[in-house]
C-alpha positions in Angstrom: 13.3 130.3 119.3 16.8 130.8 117.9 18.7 127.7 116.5 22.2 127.7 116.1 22.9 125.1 114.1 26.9 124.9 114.1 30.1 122.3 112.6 32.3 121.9 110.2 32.1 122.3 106.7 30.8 119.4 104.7 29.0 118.0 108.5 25.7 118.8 107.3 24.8 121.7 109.1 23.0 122.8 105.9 21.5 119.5 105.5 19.8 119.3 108.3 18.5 122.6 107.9 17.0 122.4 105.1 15.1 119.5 106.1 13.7 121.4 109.3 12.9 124.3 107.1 10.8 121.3 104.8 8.7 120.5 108.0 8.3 123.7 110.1 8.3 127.5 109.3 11.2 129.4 110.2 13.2 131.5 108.2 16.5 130.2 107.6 19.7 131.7 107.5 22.6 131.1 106.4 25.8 132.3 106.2 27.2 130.6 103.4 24.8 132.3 101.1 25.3 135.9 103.0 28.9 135.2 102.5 28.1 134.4 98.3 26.1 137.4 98.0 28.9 139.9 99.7 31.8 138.1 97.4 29.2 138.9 93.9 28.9 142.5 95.2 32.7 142.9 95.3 33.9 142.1 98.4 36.7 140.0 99.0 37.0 137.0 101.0 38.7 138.4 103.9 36.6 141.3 104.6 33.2 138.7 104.6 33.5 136.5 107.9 32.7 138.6 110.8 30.5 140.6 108.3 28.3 137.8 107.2 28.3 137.1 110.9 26.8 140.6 111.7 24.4 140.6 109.0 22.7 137.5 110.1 22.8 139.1 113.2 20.8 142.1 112.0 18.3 140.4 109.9 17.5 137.4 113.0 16.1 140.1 115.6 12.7 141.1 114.3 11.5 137.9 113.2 12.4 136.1 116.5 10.6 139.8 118.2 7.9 138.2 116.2 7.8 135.0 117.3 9.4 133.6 114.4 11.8 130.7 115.1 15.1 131.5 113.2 18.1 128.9 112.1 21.1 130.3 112.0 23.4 127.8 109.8 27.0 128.7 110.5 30.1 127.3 111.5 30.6 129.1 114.4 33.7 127.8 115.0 34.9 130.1 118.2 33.4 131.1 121.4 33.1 134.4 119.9 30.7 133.8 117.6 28.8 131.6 120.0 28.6 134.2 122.4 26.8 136.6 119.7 24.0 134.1 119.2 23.4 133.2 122.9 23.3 137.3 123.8 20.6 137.6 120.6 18.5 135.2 121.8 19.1 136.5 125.3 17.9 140.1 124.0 15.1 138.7 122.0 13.8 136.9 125.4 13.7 133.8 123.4 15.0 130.4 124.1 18.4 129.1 122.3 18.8 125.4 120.9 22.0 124.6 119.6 22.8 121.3 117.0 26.1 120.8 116.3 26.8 118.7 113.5 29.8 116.3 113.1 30.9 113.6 111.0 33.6 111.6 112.5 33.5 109.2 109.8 36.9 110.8 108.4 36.5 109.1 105.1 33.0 110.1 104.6 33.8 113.5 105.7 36.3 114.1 102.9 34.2 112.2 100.6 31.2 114.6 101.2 33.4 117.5 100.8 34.9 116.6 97.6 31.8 115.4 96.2 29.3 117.8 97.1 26.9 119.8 94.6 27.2 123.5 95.1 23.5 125.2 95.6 25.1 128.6 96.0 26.4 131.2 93.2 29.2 132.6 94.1 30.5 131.0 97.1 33.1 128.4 95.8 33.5 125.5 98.5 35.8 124.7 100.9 38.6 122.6 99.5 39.5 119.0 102.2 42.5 121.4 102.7 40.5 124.4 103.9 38.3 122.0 105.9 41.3 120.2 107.9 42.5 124.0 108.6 39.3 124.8 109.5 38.8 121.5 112.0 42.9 122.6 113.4 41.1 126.3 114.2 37.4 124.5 115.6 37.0 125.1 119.4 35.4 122.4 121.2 32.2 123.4 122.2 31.4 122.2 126.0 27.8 124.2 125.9 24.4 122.7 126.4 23.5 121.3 122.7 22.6 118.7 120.6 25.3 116.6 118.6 24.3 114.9 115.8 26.6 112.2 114.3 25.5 112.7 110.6 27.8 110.1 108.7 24.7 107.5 109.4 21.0 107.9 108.9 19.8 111.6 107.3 16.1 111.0 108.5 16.9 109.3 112.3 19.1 113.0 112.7 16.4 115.2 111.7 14.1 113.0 113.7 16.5 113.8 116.7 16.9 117.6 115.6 12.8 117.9 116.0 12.5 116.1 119.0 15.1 118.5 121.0 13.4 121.5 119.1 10.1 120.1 120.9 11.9 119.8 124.2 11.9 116.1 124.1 
């Protein structure tokens, strides 16, 4: 199974990973830390995005050819990068799940994104600036998913996020 798990920075998308990956094997990835490990290497920035993008894209196929379930923890903040998971799970012959996180707890969504430990070397954060831009630039998504309201109770959402991965 592929899972897109998709939002806004500082939503929880990684979060919420994380704790799946705790409970079930899949191999997890994540374009944050893609992005990190381009920007060490030299790249800049700019030239990262779609790239990071087509990297996870490279490295999801065999494991889900292998019956693997894979997470793919991205923003995924236009239809066109939407569309690239739904065709790779389409071409893998394996299901799709998408979780989209969201916070709509304003304050606790700038609070979270201020606050917040960085796990990864080399990718600096998202400023509440970059995040705002970033929300102006989100299109709504109308698919078929899972939308998890995260400003409340961490263990009720992954609770939620396993029971739609079961098909419950």
């Amino acid at each position: 199974m592929l899972v897109e798990i998709c939002g806004l920075p500082g939503t929880g998308k990684s979060t919420i990973a994380a704790r799946i990956a705790d409970v079930r094997p899949v191999v997890w990835l994540r374009i944050d830390a893609i992005e990190g490990a381009m920007w060490r290497n030299g790249l800049t920035p700019d030239q990262t995005g779609i790239a990071a993008y087509s990297v996870a894209h490279a490295l999801a196929p065999p494991h889900l050819q292998r019956g693997m379930t894979v997470i793919a923890d991205a923003v995924s903040a236009v239809e066109a990068a939407r569309q690239g998971w739904r065709e790779m799970a389409a071409a893998a012959g394996v299901p799709m799940r998408v979780i989209e996180t969201v916070c709509p707890d304003e304050m606790e969504h700038q609070r979270r994104v201020l606050y917040r430990k960085n796990d990864l070397p080399g990718f600096p954060l998202p400023s509440w600036a970059e995040v705002q831009a970033a929300t102006a630039a989100y299109e709504p998504r109308i698919d078929d998913r899972l939308v998890l309201d995260t400003s409340g109770d961490l263990d009720g959402c992954v609770r939620k996020a396993l029971n739609y991965l079961d098909g419950h």
